[in-house]
N, C-alpha and C positions, 0 to 999 in steps of 0.2 A: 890546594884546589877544593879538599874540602866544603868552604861553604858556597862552592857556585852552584854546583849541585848534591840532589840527595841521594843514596841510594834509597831505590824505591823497592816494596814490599810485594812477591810475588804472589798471588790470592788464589785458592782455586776454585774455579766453579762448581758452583753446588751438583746438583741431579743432573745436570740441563745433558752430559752427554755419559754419566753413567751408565744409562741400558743399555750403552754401543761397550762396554766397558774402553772407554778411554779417557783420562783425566786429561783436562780440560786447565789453565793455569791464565793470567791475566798478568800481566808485569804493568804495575799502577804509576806509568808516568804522569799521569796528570796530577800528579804531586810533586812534581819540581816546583820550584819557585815560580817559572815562567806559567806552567800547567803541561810543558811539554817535553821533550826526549834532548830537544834543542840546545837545553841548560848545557849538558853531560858537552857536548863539541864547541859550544862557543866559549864556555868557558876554558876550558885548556886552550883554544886558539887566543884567546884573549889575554889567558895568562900567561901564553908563552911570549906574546908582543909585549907586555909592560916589563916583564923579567929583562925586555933586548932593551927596555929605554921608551919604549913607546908611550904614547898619551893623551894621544887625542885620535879618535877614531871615527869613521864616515860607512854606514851602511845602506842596502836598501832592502827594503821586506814587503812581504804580505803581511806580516803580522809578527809568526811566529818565532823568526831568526831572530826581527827587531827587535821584541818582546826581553827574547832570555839574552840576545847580547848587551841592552840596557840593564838588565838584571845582575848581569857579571861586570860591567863597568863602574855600576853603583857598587858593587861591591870592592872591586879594586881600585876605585874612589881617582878615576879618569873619567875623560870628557867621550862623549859619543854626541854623534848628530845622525840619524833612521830618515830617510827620503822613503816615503809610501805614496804610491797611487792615489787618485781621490778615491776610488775601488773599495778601501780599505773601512771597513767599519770603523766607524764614531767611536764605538766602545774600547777597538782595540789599539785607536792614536792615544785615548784616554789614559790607559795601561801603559803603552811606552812613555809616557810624559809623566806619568807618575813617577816610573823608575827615576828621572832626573835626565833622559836623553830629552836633545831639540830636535823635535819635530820638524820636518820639512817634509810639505805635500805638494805633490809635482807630477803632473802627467797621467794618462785613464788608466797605464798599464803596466807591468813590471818592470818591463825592459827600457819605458819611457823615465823610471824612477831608477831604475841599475845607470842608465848613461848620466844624470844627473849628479848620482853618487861620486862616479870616477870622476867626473868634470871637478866637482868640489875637492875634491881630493885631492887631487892633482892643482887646483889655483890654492889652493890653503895650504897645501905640504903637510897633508890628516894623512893619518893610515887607513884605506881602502882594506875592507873587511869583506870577502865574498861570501857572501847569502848561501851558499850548498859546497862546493867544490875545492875543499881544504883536506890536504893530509891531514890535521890537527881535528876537525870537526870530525872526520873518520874514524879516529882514535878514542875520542872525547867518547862518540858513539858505542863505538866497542866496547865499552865499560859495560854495556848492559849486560851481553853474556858474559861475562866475566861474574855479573852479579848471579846469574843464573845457575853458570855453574859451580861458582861457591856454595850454592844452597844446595846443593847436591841432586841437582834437578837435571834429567838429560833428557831434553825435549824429542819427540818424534817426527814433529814437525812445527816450522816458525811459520804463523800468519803476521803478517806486516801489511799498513796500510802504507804504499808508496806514492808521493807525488813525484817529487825531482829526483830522489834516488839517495840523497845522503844517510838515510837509516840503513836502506837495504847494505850500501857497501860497509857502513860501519858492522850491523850487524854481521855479514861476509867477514870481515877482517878477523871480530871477535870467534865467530864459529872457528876459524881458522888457526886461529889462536890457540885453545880449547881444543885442537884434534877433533872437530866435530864436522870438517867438511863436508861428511857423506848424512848430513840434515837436510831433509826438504826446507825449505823456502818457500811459501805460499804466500 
């Protein structure tokens, strides 16, 4: 699973929170292949379907899910089909289409482009791939503390920007992992 994603390079921030004396660190996922955290869960989900036989797979995204799951499909040299929103920025059907996923744009909204997903899925006999809510994307996730605390870094507290919640649990899992349950979560 190596090249689905990278381990990325923790940085710290310069002065910006020194005079509080607290160091301050940045964990650089916008260095995955996709640009996002995304890589690390969809690829282990991904890789664990084609390891069972799998080969053709059907998503639906905003962007991001679509993005790094076409990134890991290219790479394990299967078929994907990304249903997005029209919602969806120009640039970022661009980027999935590059990877070599077929594009399908369907419906204003997320949930108009998720029912379209399972429908295809279900008449084509694809493997349905869920956007956030995977044991496997959980796992995938967790890798990041794992990377953390390999570097011998014990954080005081994790900031995470959360939409739908697949980092927070991943990150939960890995804290957990780690003996590190009693870390704030911000």
């Amino acid at each position: 699973m190596d090249s689905l994603y990278v381990q990325t390079p923790i940085l710290e921030l310069g002065s910006s929170l020194k005079h509080l004396g607290i160091p301050c660190y940045l964990k650089m996922e916008a260095l995955q292949p996709s640009g996002s955290y995304k890589n690390r869960g969809f690829g282990l989900l991904l890789s664990d379907y084609v390891q069972r036989g799998k080969n053709s797979f059907i998503t639906a995204s905003l962007g991001n899910s679509g993005l790094a799951s076409a990134y890991s499909c290219r790479q394990l040299n299967v078929s994907l089909k990304v249903v997005v929103p029209t919602t969806v920025p120009a640039c970022m059907k661009e980027k999935i289409a590059l990877e070599g996923a077929e594009l399908i744009v369907s419906g204003d909204d997320f949930e108009s482009a998720d029912h379209v997903a399972k429908s295809v899925a279900s008449e084509e006999k694809i493997t349905y791939i869920p956007p956030h809510d995977h044991p496997l994307i959980f796992e995938g996730i967790s890798t990041l503390v794992y990377e953390i605390y390999g570097a011998g870094l014990k954080p005081g507290c994790i900031v995470l920007p959360v939409g739908v919640g697949e980092l927070l649990i991943g990150v939960c899992q890995g804290l957990h992992a780690c003996k590190w349950q009693n870390i704030p979560i911000i």
